[in-house]
Phi, psi and omega in degrees: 000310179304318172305320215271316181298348176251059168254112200283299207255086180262161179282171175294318181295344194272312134002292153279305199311316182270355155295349191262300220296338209276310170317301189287354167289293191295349153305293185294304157015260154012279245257327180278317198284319195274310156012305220238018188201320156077019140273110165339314189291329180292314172291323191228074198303002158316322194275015181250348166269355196302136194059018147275152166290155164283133185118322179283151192267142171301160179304153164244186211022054200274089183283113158284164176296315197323325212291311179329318201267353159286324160288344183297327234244309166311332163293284198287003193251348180239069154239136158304169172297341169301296188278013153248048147238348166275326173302321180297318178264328180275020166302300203249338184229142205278350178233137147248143189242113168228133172281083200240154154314141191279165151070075154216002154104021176291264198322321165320306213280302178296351169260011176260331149339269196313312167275012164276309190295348178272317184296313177311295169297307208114353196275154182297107185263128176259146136267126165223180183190180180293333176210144175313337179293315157296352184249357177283322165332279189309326195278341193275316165329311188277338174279331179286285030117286179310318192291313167321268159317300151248025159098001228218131180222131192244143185230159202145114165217072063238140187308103281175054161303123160291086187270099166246144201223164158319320188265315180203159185239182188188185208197155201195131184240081180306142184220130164246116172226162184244188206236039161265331182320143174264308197302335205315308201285339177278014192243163175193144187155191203269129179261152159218126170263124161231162190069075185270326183300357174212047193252170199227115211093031206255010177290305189303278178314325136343323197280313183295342214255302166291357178301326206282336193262011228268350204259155158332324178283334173274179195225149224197107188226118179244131199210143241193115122296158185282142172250235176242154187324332188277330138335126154329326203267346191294281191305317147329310166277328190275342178103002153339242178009312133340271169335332178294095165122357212224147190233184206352232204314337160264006151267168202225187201214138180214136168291100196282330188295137190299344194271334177277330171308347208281331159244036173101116193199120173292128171268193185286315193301002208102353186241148171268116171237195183181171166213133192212098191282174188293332187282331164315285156349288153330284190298335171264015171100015171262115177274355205288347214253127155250089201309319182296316183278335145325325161295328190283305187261358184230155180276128185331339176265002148274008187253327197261304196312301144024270187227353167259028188071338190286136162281153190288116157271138168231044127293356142223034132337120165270355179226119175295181168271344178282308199301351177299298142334290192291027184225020152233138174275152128251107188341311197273321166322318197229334189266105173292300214271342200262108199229087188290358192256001216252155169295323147239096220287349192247277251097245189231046170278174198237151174234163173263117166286135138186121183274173204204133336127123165266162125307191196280346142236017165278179205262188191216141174266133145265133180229151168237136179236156174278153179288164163278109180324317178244169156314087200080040160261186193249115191279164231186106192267114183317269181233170167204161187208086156312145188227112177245017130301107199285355195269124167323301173311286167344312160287331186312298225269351150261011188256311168275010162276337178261351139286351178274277226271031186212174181243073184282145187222355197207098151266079214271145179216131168260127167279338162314133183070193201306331203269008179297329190294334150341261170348300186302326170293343199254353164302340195254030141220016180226042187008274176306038155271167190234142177261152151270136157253118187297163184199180184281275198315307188289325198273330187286311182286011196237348217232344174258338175273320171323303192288312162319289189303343178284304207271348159248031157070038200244027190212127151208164198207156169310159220270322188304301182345011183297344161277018163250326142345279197286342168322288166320306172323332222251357172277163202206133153291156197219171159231132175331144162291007163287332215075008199254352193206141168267173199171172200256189189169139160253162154274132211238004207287182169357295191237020155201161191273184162196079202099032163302314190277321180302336185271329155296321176293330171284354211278316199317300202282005155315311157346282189315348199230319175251025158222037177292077144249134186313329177312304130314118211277341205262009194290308196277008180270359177275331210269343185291000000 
C-alpha cells in the first residue's frame, strides 16, 4: 500500500487497490477494537445511533459504563494518605470543612473526586471559588484526566456528560462558576468551595451556595488556606457562625487546633473538618516538597500562613485583610477589555510600572497597574512579577518587555540600595522614568494615600492576588531610630524578601506628589 501511494504515475487501477487495501485497514482496526472493549457499536457504529431522531447530533462527552472502572482504577492508584481520608469522609459525611497547606494536590484530588462521583451517580458537580479563573483549575483537571485515562475529550462550560450503559444511559453537569455568577442559586449538586477563605462577603456567599445543596443526597465541601482571623469565614470555621441565635445546650464549643484536627473529626454542627499543614502531607506520602528551601524564600510568618495553617494577624497591620479583600475581583468576569492570552492584553490603554528593589537575596517586585480613564476612576491591578535573580540587567530586560507588551506611560523605580542598577539600565531605553529615594516621610505618604484610594474603592486586582494581600499585611507602623518621626516597615532580612510587591504597587502613588505637571494627563486622578 505504501509503495502504491509513492507511486509518481498512478493508473486508475492503482487507485481502487488502495481504496479496497484502505478498507481493509480500517476493518482490522474495527475488528482489533471490538476484541479489547466486546462492544457491538465498535463494529458497527449505526448501533450507537439507534433511537435518534433524524437530523439529531450524536452526543458530546459520551463516557461509556465499560469506561467508569478505568477511572475508579486510575483514581485509586495515585492517592496520597491524606486524600484517601477526604474520600473516606465524604462517604459518610454530607459537610466536609477542610484547613489546608497550599501546593498538596486538594484541587487535583477534588475535581477527579467530583467527576467520578458524577459519571457513577449521575449527580450534578458545582464548583466555586473566588474567580472564574480558579474555578477554571478544576475543570482544566477534569478534562486532562478524561484523555488521560480513556481517550475521552471534553468540551464545555459548564460539561453536560453523557453516561451510556447497556441497561440505562443518564447525564451529569459540571459548573465552573467565580462568585460574580447571578445565576450560581439557580444550580443544584454536590458543591465545592474553594479558597473559601478569601471570598470576600462570603457569609453572603455561603448562603447561595449552600441552597444548591440543600437536599440530603448533595455533599457539600469547603476548602480553604487561612486568610485572617478577621474574615466572615472564621466564625464559619470555627463554629461561631453555628452558634449564632442559639442559646445554653444548644451551643456548642469545637476545638479548632490543628493538633485536635489533624486526622480529621466529625464536629457538633455537623460538619467533618481537619487540617493538614505540609509536615501532614509530608507523613502522608507527598514528596514535593524541600522544606529547607521554602524556608529559605518565603519569611516565617508566610511561611507558617502558607503551609502550616496559622492565620495572618492584622492587628497591627496598617493594612487589614478585609479592606484588602474588598479590592478583589473577578477579572475574567467584570474586565471587558482585560484579554491576559492576547499579545496586548490592555490594547494601547496606557498602565503604571512600578518596581521595588531586592536587597542581596531577596526577591525584588514589579507591579503593573491600568491607568484610571477618568477622574475618580478606577486603577486596576494588572500583572506582578518577582525577581529572585539578582542581575540587573536580567530584570531590566523584563521590564522593557513589558513596555513591548503594554502602552506603559509611567515608571517609578526605587533606587535605594540595589535598585539604582535597575534604574540605570531601564532609562536607556525608558528615559522618563522616575527614581524615588525612599524616605520616612515618603514611605507615610505611600501607605495614607494607598489606604485613601482602598477606602473609596478605586484600586482593585484579581481575586489569585493573595501574595500581594499578605504583602500588605506584613507593613507595620513603626518609628524612626532618631524617634522623631513615624513610618512604615515590613520585616526585611537577608534571606527572605517581604513587601515587595506592596511597595511597587504604592510606588504608582508617588504619582499623586511627584508629578503634578500638565505634561501628564493621569496625575490629577491620584489627586482627586
Amino acid at each position: 500500500m505504501v509503495q502504491l501511494i509513492n507511486k509518481d504515475d498512478k493508473t486508475g487501477k492503482d487507485f481502487k487497490e488502495i481504496d479496497l487495501l484502505g478498507r481493509q485497514v480500517e476493518r482490522m482496526a474495527k475488528i482489533h477494537k471490538y476484541k479489547e472493549s466486546g462492544k457491538q457499536s465498535d463494529l458497527n457504529p449505526n448501533l450507537s445511533n439507534r433511537g435518534r431522531k433524524a437530523g439529531q447530533k450524536n452526543p458530546s462527552n459520551v463516557i461509556q459504563i465499560d469506561d467508569i472502572d478505568k477511572f475508579k482504577d486510575s483514581f485509586r492508584d495515585c492517592l496520597f494518605d491524606y486524600q484517601k481520608v477526604w474520600y473516606s469522609a465524604g462517604l459518610t459525611n454530607r459537610i466536609r470543612n477542610l484547613l489546608k497547606s497550599r501546593q498538596i494536590g486538594a484541587t487535583w484530588y477534588f475535581a477527579r473526586e467530583a467527576f467520578l462521583d458524577a459519571i457513577e451517580t449521575g449527580r450534578n458537580q458545582i464548583f466555586l471559588s473566588a474567580s472564574k479563573a480558579q474555578a477554571r483549575v478544576f475543570r482544566e483537571y477534569i478534562i486532562a484526566w478524561a484523555m488521560e485515562t480513556a481517550g475521552i475529550e471534553l468540551t464545555g462550560d459548564p460539561i453536560t456528560l453523557n453516561i451510556e450503559g447497556p441497561e440505562k444511559d443518564y447525564s451529569a453537569s459540571l459548573y465552573f462558576l467565580g462568585t460574580n455568577s447571578r445565576t450560581a442559586q439557580s444550580y443544584h449538586g454536590n458543591v465545592y468551595m474553594d479558597e473559601y477563605f478569601w471570598i470576600h462577603k462570603f457569609i453572603e456567599f455561603r448562603k447561595v451556595a449552600s441552597g444548591m445543596a440543600m437536599h440530603k443526597k448533595w455533599r457539600q465541601t469547603y476548602i480553604s488556606t487561612p486568610s485572617s482571623k478577621q474574615h466572615q469565614a472564621y466564625k464559619f470555621w470555627t463554629g461561631q457562625l453555628y452558634n449564632r441565635g442559639r442559646k445554653g445546650d444548644d451551643r456548642i464549643e469545637i476545638d479548632v487546633t490543628p493538633h485536635n484536627l489533624k486526622n480529621g473529626k466529625l464536629c457538633g454542627d455537623k460538619q467533618w473538618r481537619q487540617v493538614v499543614n505540609v509536615y501532614d502531607a509530608m507523613n502522608g506520602g507527598c514528596d514535593l516538597f524541600d522544606i529547607d528551601d521554602l524556608r529559605m524564600e518565603y519569611s516565617e510568618d508566610e511561611f507558617n500562613n502558607l503551609l502550616m495553617c496559622e492565620f495572618i494577624d492584622d492587628t497591627l497591620s496598617a493594612f487589614s485583610v478585609s479592606e484588602l479583600q474588598s479590592c478583589m475581583v473577578d477579572t475574567l468576569e467584570i474586565w471587558d477589555d482585560w484579554k491576559p492570552y492576547t499579545p496586548r492584553p490592555l490594547g494601547n490603554q496606557p498602565v503604571w510600572l512600578g518596581y521595588d528593589p531586592s536587597l542581596s537575596r531577596d526577591s525584588a517586585g514589579l507591579v503593573i497597574l491600568a491607568a484610571p480613564s477618568t477622574p475618580n476612576g478606577m486603577i486596576r491591578g494588572i500583572e506582578r512579577l518577582q525577581f529572585k535573580n539578582p542581575d540587573f540587567e536580567a530584570q531590566a530586560n523584563v521590564i522593557r518587555e513589558m513596555t513591548e507588551k503594554y502602552n506603559v506611560e509611567y515608571i517609578a523605580i526605587d533606587v535605594t540600595g540595589l535598585g539604582i542598577g535597575v534604574y540605570q539600565s531601564v532609562i536607556k531605553f525608558y528615559p522618563q522614568a522616575v527614581k524615588l529615594h525612599y524616605s520616612p516621610e515618603l514611605k507615610q505618604q505611600f501607605v495614607l494615600k494607598t489606604k485613601d484610594v482602598i477606602k473609596k474603592g478605586r484600586l482593585t486586582f484579581d481575586h489569585e492576588w493573595t501574595d500581594v494581600v499578605g504583602a500588605f499585611t506584613s507593613i507595620h507602623k513603626t518609628i524612626t531610630s532618631s524617634e522623631k518621626a513615624v513610618t512604615y516597615k515590613a520585616d526585611r532580612n537577608e534571606d527572605t524578601g517581604h513587601a515587595d510587591l506592596a511597595w511597587a504597587l504604592m510606588h504608582i502613588e508617588s504619582l499623586w506628589q511627584l508629578l503634578k505637571v500638565k505634561t501628564n494627563p493621569h496625575w490629577r486622578y491620584l489627586n482627586e
